[in-house]
C-alpha positions as CSV (number, residue, x, y, z in Angstrom):
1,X,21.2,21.7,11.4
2,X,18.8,22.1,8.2
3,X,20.8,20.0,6.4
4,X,21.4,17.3,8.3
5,X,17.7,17.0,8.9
6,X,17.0,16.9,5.3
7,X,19.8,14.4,4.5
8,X,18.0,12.1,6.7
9,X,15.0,12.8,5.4
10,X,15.9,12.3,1.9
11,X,18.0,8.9,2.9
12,X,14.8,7.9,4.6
13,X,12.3,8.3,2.0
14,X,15.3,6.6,-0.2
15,X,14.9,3.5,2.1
16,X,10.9,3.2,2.2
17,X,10.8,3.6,-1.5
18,X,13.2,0.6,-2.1
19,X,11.6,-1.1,1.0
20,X,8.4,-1.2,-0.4
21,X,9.8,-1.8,-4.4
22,X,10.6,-5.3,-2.7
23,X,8.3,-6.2,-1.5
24,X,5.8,-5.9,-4.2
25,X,8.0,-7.1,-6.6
26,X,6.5,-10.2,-8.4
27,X,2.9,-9.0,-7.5
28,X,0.5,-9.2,-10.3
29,X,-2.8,-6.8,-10.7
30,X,-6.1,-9.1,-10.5
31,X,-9.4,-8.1,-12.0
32,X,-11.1,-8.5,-8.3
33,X,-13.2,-5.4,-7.9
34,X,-15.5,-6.2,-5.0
35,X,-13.8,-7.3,-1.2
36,X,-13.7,-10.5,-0.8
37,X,-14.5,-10.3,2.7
38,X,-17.6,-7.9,2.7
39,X,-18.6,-7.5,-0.7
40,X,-18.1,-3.7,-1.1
41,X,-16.0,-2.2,-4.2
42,X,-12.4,-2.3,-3.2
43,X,-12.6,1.4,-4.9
44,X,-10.7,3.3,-7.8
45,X,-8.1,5.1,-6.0
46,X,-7.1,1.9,-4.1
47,X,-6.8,-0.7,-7.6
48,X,-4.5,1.9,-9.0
49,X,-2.8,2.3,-6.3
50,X,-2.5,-1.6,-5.2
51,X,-3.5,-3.5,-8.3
52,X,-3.2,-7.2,-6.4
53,X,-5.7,-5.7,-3.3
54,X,-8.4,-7.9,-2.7
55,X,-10.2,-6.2,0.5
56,X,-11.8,-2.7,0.7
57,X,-9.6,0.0,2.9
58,X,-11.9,-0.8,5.7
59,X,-11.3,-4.7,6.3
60,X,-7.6,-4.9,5.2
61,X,-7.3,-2.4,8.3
62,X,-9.5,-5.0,10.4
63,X,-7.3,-7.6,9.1
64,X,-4.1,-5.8,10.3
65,X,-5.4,-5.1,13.3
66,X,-5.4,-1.4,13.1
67,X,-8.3,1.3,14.2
């Protein structure tokens, strides 16, 4: 049962890492390093990880309508 449960784990994973290579395709980084909503820095961790991010963790939550 092990290995069916990791075959769809694996297949998965497979499928969110392609998912998400297309949709950030054609994104370019920006030197924006304060939110443009409330002014706070964006933050390190975030730019690397989201070069094109232009709100802090905080208000790109807000915006998607998440708690």
């Amino acid at each position: 049962m092990g290995d069916i449960i990791d075959r769809a784990n694996l297949e998965t994973d497979a499928w969110t890492a392609e998912r998400i290579r297309q949709t950030t395709k054609g994104q370019t980084p920006n030197d924006i390093s304060d939110c443009v909503v409330c002014g706070e820095p964006i933050g390190e961790k975030r730019k690397q990880a989201l070069p094109w991010a232009v709100r802090c963790i905080n208000c790109q939550t807000a915006k998607e309508g998440k708690k």
